[in-house]
N, C-alpha and C positions, 0 to 999 in steps of 0.2 A: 504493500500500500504506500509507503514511504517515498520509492523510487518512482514510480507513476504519478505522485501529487507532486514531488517537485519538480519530474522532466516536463509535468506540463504547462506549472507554471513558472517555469524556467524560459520557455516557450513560448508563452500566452501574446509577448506584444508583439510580435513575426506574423504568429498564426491567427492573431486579432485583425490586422491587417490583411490578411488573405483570404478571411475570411467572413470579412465582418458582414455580409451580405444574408450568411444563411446561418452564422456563429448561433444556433442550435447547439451543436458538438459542444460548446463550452455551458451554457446552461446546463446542459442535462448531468455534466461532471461535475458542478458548481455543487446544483440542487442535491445530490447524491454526498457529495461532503456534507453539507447542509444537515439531512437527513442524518451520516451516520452520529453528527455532532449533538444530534437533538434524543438518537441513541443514547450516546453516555452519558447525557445530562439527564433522562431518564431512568438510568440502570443507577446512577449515583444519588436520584432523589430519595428511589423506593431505601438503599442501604442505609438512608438519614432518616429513613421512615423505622425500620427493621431494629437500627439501636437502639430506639426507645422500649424494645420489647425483649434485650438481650441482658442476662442475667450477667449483669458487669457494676461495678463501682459509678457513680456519676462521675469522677476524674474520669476513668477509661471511655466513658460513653461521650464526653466533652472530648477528651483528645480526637477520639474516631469523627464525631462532629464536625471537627477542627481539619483535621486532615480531607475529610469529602471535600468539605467547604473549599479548601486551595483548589483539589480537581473541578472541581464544579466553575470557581473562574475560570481556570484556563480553558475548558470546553466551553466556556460560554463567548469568552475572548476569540476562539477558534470561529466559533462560530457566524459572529461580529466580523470578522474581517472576512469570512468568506461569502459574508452576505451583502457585503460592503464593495467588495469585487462586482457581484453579481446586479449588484444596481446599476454601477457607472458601467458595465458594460452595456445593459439596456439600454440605457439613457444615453449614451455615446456624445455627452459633451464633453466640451474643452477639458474637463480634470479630471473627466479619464483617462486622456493621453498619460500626465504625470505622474499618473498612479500607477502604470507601470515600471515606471522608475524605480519603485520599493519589490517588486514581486519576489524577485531573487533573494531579499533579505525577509519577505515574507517567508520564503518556500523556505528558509533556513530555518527559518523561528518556528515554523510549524509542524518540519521535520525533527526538531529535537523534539518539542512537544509529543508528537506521538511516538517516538521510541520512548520516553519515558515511560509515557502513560502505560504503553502497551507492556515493560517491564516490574507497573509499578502495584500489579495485583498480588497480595497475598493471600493464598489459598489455606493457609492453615489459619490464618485469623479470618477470614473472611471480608477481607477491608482492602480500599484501596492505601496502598501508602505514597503520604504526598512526597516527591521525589527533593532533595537538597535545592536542587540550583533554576529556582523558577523564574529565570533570567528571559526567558519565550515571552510567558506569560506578561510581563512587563515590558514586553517591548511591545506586544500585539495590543496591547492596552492603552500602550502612550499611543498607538498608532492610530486607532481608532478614536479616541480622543483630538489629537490633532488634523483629524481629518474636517471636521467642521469649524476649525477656526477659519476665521476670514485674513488670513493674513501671507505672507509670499511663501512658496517653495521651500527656499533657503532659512526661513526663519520655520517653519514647521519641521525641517530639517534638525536643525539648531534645540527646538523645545522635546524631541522625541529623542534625542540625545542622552538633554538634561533628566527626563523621566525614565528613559530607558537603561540606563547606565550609572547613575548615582542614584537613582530611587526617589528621586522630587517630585513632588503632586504637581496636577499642572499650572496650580496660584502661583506656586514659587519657581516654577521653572517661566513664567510669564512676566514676574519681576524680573526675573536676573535679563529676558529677555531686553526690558524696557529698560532696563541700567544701560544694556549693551547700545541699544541704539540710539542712548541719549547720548551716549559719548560719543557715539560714528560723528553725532552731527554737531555736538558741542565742540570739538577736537576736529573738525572736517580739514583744518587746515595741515593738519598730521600725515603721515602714510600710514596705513592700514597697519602696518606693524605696531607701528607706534599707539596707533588706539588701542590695539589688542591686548600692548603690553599691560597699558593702564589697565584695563580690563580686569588683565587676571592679577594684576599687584593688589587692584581695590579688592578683589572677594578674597585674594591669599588674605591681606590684611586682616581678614575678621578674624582669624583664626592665629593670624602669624605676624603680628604686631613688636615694638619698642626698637629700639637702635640697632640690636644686631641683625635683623631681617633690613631696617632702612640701609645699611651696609652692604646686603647681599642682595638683594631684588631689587633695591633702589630705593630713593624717597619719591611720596607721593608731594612735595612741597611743589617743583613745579607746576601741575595741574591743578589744585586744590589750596589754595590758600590762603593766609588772611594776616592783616598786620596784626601785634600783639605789642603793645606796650612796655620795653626792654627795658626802660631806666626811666623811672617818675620823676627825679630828676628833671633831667633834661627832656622827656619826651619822646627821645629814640625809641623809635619800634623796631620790630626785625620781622621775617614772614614765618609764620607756622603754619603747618598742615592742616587743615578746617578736621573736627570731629567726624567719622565716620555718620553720628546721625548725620549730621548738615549732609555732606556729600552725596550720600542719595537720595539726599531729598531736594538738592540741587539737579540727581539726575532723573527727577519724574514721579518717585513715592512722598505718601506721605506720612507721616511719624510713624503708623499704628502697622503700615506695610513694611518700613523698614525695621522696625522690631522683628515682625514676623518672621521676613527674609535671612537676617540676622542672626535669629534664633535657628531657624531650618538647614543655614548653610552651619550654625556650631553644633545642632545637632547630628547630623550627618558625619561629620568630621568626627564629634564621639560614636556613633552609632554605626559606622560602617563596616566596620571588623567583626562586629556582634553586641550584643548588651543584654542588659537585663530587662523582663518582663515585668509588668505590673505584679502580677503574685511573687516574683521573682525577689523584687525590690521591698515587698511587703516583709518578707520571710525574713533578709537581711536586717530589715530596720529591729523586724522583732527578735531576731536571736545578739544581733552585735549593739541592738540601741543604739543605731543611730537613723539620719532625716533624711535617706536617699531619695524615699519618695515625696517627703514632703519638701523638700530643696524642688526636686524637679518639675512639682507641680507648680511650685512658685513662680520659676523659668515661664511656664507654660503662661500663666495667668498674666505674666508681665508682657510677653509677645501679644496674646489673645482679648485680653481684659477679662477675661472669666474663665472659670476652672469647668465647664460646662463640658465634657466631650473627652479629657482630657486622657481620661483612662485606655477608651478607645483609641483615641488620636495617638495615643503612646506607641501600642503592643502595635499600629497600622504603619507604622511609619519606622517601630522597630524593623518590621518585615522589609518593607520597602528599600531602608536605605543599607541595610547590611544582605541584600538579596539573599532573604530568608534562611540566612545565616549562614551562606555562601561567602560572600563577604564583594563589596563593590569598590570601586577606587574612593579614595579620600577626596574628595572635590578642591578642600580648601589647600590642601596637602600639593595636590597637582598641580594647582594655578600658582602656587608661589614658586614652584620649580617651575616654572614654564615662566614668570616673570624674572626669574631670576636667569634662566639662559636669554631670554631677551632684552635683557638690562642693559643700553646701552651707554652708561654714563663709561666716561671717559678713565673713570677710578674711581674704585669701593677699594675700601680699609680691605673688606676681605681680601681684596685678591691677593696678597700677602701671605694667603693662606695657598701657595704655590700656583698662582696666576687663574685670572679667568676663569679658564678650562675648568681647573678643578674645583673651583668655588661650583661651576654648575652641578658639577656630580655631588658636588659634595651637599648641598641644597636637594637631593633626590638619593637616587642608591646608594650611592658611594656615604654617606651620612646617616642611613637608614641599617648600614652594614657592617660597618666600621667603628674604631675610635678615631677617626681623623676627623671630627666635628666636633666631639664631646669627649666626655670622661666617663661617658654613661653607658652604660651595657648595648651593644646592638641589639636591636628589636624590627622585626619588620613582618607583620601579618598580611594579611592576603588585603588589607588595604593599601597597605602600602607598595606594597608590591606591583598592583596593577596600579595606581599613581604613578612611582617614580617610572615604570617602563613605557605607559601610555606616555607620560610628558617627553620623553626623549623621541617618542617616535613622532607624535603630531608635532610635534617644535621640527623633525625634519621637513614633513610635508609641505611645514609653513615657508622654510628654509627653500622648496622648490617651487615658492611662488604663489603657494595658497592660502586664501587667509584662516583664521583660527577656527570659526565656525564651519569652514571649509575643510580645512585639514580633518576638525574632528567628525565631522559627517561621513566622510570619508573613509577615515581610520577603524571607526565603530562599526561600521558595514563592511570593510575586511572581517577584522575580529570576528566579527558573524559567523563568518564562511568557514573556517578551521578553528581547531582546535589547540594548537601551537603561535599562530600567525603574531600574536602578542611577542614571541619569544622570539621569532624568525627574524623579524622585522628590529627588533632589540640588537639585535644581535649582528643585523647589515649597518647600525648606527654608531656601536661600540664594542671595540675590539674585546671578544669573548678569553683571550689572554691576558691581556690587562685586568679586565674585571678581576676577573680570579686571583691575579698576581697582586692586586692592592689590597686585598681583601684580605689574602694568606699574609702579607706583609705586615698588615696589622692584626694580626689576631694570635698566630702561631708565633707560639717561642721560635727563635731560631734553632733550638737543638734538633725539635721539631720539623723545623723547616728544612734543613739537611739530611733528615732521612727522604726524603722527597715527595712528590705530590700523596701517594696512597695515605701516610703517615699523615699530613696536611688537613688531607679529608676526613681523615677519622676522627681527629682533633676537634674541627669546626663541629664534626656531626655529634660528637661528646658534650662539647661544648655552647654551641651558638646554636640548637634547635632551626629557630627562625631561618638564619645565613644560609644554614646546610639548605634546608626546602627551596633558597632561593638560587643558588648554586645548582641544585642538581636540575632544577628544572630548564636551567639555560643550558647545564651538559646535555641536555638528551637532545636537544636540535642543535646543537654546536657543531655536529660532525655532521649533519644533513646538508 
């Protein structure tokens, strides 16, 4: 089933064109996905029905619940976009042509989708099990979503990104939209690089803030500024950077949305790697005494103005932005590395820290892996991980002339397609020697380092859990 839904819509804009006179043949294959999709939405309500009558704990009948509940979006998501095809083909206006522009990363998202699904029956409990990486699901989601805004291509592009990829609702993937294009036009006298940088220096900023980031990524003082009062005295002022609130509400929000924004881009930065649950948080406050949850509801209340949703809003957005505990890039994590290889001031303090070059790495993997940033233990979970190597690869594409919303439209829609291509592409950017070789240099004793690489390895994998996972996963396409 797999191989036939994606050759054909692998296919679909050739054979839409040659056919579109009697395109029958595509309905009736449309309707028939359609059909099997309203199957397992079906065979999944009656098992939601069935647990209420299954001699199990209410935890167990809640988890089982829980788990239909994810199959059930994604077949419903499947469903939505096949139904979605099936109209603008009838209809055969203008934005159907552009719709098939996405099919290929449709047929991909829909192809893991049903291998999943199709692997993810268990026969001895009688349940579906919801699969780790519902990354499909979220993409077919933003996609349908953004299919009804009213606004360009490229910017639909740009917002199915943001929700597909870091896990953002579409309010907040719709700010960060309207920050971007206040600056295109505030900043028009720039080159695109240059707004881009700003760009991702201002959302690195929420997260990666005080003098030693304005050293590495840059100061936002040029764009953003205001006199400040230096000596009462005499009156001398000097210029300082405007407050992050001002500044986007300079570019388009107002006070209650950049809260919001604010809050979603820092919570995602904590939330991406994984987190705790509403019960989760409860458990801890009750056994260690302390205010996890009441802290973060306060967060909430102060973005929102009310504590109203808050529970849900939590455990949805836990899902969302650590892809359902998969883990998605660091959003705030990436844009600071990616403003920091486009920093083009003339001289940071940093780069003292053995030139340019490696202040970039060092702002991304090389910093996430090493002690040559810190004193602090390497650490690098599957957030960071896809951060620091997504930022080196779209900062190339940007490098060949594309701009950032371009590059990463782009970039994400490879990723799609393989299962490596993250790695491959790492790896045409930065010499897969060297990595290894700075890595080993910093972490291996030298007694160590002389019995040679094997020795090396075993070291890190003893030692640096994190490192090692990142290490081996670049050796298995190193030699392809």
């Amino acid at each position: 089933m797999r191989r036939p839904l994606s050759q054909a819509i692998t296919k679909l804009p050739a054979a839409y064109q040659e056919r579109v006179d009697t395109k029958s043949w595509r309905e009736d294959d449309l309707l028939e996905k359609i059909r099997q999709e309203e199957t397992m939405i079906a065979r999944l309500d009656e098992l939601n029905t069935s647990i209420s009558q299954m001699e199990a704990s209410s935890e167990q009948k809640s988890a089982l619940r829980q788990n239909n509940t994810e199959l059930l979006r994604g077949h419903h998501a499947n469903k939505r976009v096949y139904e979605t095809i099936l109209e603008d083909l009838r209809a055969y206006d203008p934005y159907s042509a552009t719709l098939f522009d996405d099919l290929d990363n449709i047929a991909s998202q829909l192809t893991m989708g049903l291998s999943q699904v199709k692997g993810s029956w268990n026969a001895a409990e009688g349940v579906f099990n919801t699969p780790s990486n519902l990354s499909w699901v979220t993409y077919l989601s933003a996609y349908q979503v953004t299919k009804e805004l009213t606004v360009s291509k490229a910017d639909k592009a740009f917002i199915t990104s943001l929700m597909a990829e870091y896990g953002f609702d579409l309010k907040t993937a719709r700010q960060l939209l309207t920050v971007k294009k206040a600056l295109d036009k505030q900043l028009s006298n720039y080159s695109q690089k240059q707004r881009d940088y700003v760009f991702l220096r201002l959302i690195g900023a929420v997260s990666y803030d005080g003098v030693k980031w304005d050293e590495t990524a840059g100061y936002l003082t040029p764009y953003f500024s205001e006199d400040v009062v230096s000596n009462p005295t005499t009156g001398e002022t000097q210029k300082k950077v405007k407050p992050l609130l001002t500044i986007f509400q300079t570019l388009g929000l107002s006070e209650q949305e950049v809260k919001q924004l604010t809050y979603n881009l820092r919570l995602q930065h904590a939330l991406a790697n994984g987190g705790n649950t509403i019960k989760q948080m409860r458990n801890i406050d009750f056994n260690e005494g302390s205010n996890t949850y009441k802290n973060a509801k306060a967060k909430y209340k102060n973005a929102y103005g009310t504590t109203k949703g808050f529970e849900e809003f939590w455990d949805e957005r836990l899902k969302a932005y650590s892809n359902n505990g998969a883990g998605n890039a660091d959003f705030t994590h990436q844009s600071i590395t990616m403003a920091t290889h486009l920093n083009s001031a003339s001289f940071q303090l940093s780069d003292l820290y053995g030139g340019r070059e490696q202040v970039k790495d060092l702002s991304g993997w090389e910093g996430d892996t090493t002690y040559n940033a810190s004193d602090m233990k390497p650490s690098i979970g599957e957030d960071d991980y896809k951060a620091d190597l997504d930022a080196v690869n779209i900062i190339a594409r940007m490098d060949n002339g594309a701009s950032y919303s371009q590059a990463m439209a782009s970039y994400y829609n490879d990723v799609t397609q393989g299962s490596s291509v993250r790695e491959k592409e790492f790896l045409k950017n930065e010499d897969w020697t060297e990595v290894k070789g700075t890595i080993y240099a910093s972490l291996v004793p030298d007694e160590v380092l002389t019995q040679g690489d094997k020795a090396s390895k075993a070291y890190v994998s003893e030692n640096y859990k994190g490192v090692s996972r990142f290490l081996e996963r670049l050796e298995r396409v190193a030699g392809e």
